[in-house]
N, C-alpha and C positions, 0 to 999 in steps of 0.2 A: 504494500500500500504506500502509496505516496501523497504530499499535500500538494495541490495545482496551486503556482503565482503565476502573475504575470510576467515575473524571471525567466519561468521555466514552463513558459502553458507551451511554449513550440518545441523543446526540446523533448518534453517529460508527455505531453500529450499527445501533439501534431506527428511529432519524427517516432515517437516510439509507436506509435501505433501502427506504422508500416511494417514492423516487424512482428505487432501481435496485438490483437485488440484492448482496447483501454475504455474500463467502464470506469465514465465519469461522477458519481454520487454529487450533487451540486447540493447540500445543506447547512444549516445553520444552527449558531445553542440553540435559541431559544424554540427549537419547532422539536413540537413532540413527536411527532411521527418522524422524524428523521433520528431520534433517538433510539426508534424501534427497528427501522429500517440499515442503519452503518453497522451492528454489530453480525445483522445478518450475511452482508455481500462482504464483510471481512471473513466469516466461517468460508461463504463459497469460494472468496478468492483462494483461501488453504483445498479446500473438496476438488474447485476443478486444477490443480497440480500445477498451475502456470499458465497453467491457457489463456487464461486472458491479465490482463494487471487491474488494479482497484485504485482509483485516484481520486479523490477528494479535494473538494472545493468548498472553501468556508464563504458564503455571498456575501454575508457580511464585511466581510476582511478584502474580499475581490469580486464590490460589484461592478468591474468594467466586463469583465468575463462572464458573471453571473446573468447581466444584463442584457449581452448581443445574443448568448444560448436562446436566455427564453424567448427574446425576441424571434429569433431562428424559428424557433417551435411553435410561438405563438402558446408558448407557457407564460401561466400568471403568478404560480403556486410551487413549493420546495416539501417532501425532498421531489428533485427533479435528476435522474439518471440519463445520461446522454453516452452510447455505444460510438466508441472512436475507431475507425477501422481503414488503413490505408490514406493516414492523414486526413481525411475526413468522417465527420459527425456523420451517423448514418441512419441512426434507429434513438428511441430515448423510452422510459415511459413516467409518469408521474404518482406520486402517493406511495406510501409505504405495503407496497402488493407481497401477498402472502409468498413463500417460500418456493411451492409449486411453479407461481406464476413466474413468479424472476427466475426457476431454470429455464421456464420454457423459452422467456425468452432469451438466453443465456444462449442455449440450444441451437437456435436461429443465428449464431454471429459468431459462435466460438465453437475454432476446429474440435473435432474429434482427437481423440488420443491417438487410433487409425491413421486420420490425416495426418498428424503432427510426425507421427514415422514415415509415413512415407515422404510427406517434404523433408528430413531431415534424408532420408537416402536418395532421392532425389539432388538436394546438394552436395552429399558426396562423390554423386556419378559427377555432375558438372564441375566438381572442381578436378578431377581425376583427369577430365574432358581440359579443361584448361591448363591442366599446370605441362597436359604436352610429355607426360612423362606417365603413361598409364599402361597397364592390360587391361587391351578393350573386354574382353571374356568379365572381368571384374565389374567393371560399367554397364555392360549392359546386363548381369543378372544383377544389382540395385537397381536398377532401374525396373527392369520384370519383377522384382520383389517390392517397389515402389506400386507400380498399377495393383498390382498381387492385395495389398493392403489397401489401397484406396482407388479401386477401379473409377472413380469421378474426380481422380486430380488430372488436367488435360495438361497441365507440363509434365507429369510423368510420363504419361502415354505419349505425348509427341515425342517428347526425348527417345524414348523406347524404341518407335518405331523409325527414327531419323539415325540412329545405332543400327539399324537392322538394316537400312535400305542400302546404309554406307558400306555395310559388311558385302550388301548383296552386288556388288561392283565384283569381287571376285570368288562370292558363296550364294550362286545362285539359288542355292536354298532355302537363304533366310528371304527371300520373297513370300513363301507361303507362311512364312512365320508371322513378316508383318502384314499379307492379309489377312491371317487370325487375328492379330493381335489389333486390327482396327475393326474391323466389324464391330466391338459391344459399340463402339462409337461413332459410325456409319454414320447414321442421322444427323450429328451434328456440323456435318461436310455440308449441310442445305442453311445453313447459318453462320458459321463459325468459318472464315477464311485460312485458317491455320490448317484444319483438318481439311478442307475439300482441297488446299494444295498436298497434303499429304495424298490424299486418294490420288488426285492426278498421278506423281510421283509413282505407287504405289501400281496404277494402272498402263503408265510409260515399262515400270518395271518386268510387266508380265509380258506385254505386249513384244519385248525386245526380243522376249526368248523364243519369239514363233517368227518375228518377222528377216525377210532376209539380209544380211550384213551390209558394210557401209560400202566395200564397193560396186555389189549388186546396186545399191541404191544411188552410187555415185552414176553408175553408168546408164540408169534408170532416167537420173535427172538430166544428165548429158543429152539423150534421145527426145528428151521431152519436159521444158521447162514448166510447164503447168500440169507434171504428173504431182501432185499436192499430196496423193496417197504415199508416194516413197518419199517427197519432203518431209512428211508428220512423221515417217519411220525413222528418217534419219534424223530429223528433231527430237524424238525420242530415245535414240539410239546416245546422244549426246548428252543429254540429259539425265539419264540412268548413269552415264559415265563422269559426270560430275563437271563437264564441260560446258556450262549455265550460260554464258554471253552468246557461245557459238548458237547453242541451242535456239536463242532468243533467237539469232540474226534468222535460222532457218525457220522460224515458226513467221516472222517479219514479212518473207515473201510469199509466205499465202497468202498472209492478211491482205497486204499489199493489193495481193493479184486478186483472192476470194472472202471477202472478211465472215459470208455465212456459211462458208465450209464446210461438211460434217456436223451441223450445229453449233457453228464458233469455236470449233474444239481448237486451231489455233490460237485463240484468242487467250482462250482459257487458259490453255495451258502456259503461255505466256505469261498472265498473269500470277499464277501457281507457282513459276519460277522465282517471280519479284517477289513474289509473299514470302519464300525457303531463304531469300536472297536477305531478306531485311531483318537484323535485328532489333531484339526488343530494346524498348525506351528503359534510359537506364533510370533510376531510383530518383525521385525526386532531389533537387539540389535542400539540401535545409536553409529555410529563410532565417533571416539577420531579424532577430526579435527586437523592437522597435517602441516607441512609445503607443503605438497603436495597435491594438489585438488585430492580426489574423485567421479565422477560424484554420483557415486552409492554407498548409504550405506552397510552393512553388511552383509549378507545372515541372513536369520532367519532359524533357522536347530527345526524339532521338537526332542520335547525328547526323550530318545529311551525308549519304554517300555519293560521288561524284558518279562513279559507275550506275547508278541504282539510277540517278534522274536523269541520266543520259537514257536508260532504255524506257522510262516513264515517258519522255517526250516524244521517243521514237515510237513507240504505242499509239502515242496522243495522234502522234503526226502523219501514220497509218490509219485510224479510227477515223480524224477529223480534216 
C-alpha cells in the first residue's frame, strides 16, 4: 500500500500502473464508511499476492487530485475507488461495497495468477529472443508453455507462432505446428491485424510447399508479364523466406497491373507484410510531474521507420 501526493501521483500511480494495476481508494478521516471500506482492500491487496497495488489518497490533504477524479467520474461522494490500469483510470466504483462485490470487480481488471505466468515466461522467451544469445528449442517451449497456461494472452500466441514460422524457413514441419497452434485463434484474424497477418504468413507458408520453385516461376514470368498467378507464388515464395521488401516489390506489380486480383489477395498480403514489418510502440515516455495534475501520462509514438513508409507510400501510390 502506498499514500498518493501530488509528488508522486505520476510516478507511484500513472507509471506504475503500466506495469500492474493500481486501485486507487480516494478517502478521508472523517467519513465513516471509508473506515469500513480501507481495512478491507488492505486484506485483499495481501489475498490477491501482488496482483494489483493499493494506493490511497487522503482528499482532504490532496484535493487537486481528489477533485479532477471525481470530476472525471462525475462522483460527488468518498470512499471513491478508481482502477489504474496502463497509465490510465479505467473503471472506479463508489461506497463502501461488501467484500463479494469489490472481488468481482477486482476480477474484471486484475490478471489471473495463470496470466501473471504466462506473461512472466513470455518475457523470458523475448529476452532470450533479444539478448541474440539463445536456444531457440528453449524459447519456443516458454512460449508453448506460455499459450499452454493462458490460451487468451495474444502476445504469447503471436510470439509462439512467429518462433514456429521462423523455424519453418528450414523445418518445414513446424508449419502444421503453427496451423495448430492458431486455429483456437482463427477468429480473431477478422478483427485483430496482428493475427490475420499471421494467417497470411501462415497461408504463404503452406502454399510454398505445393507451388513450383523460383525459377519455374522466374521463367513463368519471363513468358508472361501478367501471369499474377506465378507472381503471388513467387511473392510468397519470398516471403516465407524472410525476404519482406522483395516480397513487397513483387506483390506491387499486380496491384499495379490488377488491384482486385484473387480478391485483393495482393493487397492483403502486402499489407500482412507491413503489419510482421512494424514494431510495437514502445512504453510510454514518463511525464515530468508539474504543478498541474495529469491524469494521463505521455502518449508513446513508435518510431518511424524509413523503410516501412517508403512501402506505405508505395501502396498508397499503387491504390490511389
Amino acid at each position: 500500500m502506498i499514500d498518493i501526493t501530488i509528488e508522486n501521483f505520476q510516478t507511484e500511480l500513472i507509471e506504475a500502473s503500466r506495469q500492474q494495476p493500481v486501485l486507487l481508494d480516494i478517502w478521508a478521516p472523517w467519513c465513516g464508511p471509508c473506515k469500513a471500506l480501507g481495512p478491507l482492500l488492505e486484506k485483499l491487496e495481501v489475498a490477491y499476492g501482488g496482483r494489483f497495488v493499493l494506493a490511497k489518497l487522503n482528499s482532504d490533504e490532496q484535493p487537486e487530485i481528489a477533485g479532477q477524479l471525481s470530476q472525471a467520474f462525475g462522483v460527488r461522494s468518498i470512499p471513491f475507488c478508481v482502477m489504474f490500469s496502463g497509465g490510465q483510470p479505467v473503471d472506479g466504483f463508489v461506497g463502501a461495497l461488501p467484500e463479494a462485490q469489490v472481488r468481482e470487480f477486482l476480477d474484471k481488471h486484475v490478471p489471473s495468477e495463470e496470466a501473471l505466468d504466462a506473461e512472466a515466461e513470455v518475457e523470458e522467451a523475448e529476452a532470450l529472443l533479444a539478448s541474440g544469445e539463445h536456444d531457440i528449442e528453449t524459447v519456443l517451449a516458454k512460449l508453448q508453455e506460455a499459450v499452454a497456461i493462458d490460451p487468451s494472452n495474444d502476445v504469447a500466441r503471436l510470439d509462439y507462432l512467429k518462433v514456429l514460422l521462423g523455424l519453418a524457413r528450414t523445418e518445414p514441419a513446424r508449419v502444421a505446428q503453427a496451423r495448430a497452434a492458431f486455429e483456437p485463434a482463427a477468429v480473431q484474424a477478422m478483427t485483430d491485424g496482428r493475427f490475420a497477418a499471421v494467417q497470411r504468413w501462415i497461408e504463404a507458408a503452406e502454399a510454398v510447399q505445393q507451388a513450383p520453385d523460383l525459377a519455374a516461376l522466374d521463367a513463368a514470368i519471363a513468358a508472361n508479364k501478367r501471369d499474377f498467378a506465378a507472381r503471388f507464388q513467387r511473392a510468397q515464395h519470398l516471403f516465407v523466406a524472410g525476404q519482406l521488401t522483395d516480397a513487397m516489390d513483387e506483390l506491387l506489380e499486380i496491384i499495379m497491373r490488377d488491384k482486385a486480383w484473387q480478391d485483393e489477395a495482393a493487397r492483403k498480403t502486402y499489407v500482412a507484410i507491413l503489419e510482421l514489418m512494424t514494431k510495437p510502440a514502445p512504453k510510454a515516455a514518463e511525464a515530468t510531474p508539474g504543478s498541474t495534475l495529469e491524469i494521463a501520462g505521455k502518449s508513446a509514438v513508435a518510431p518511424s521507420d524509413p523503410v516501412l513508409d517508403q512501402y506505405r507510400r508505395k501502396l498508397s501510390m499503387a491504390l490511389f
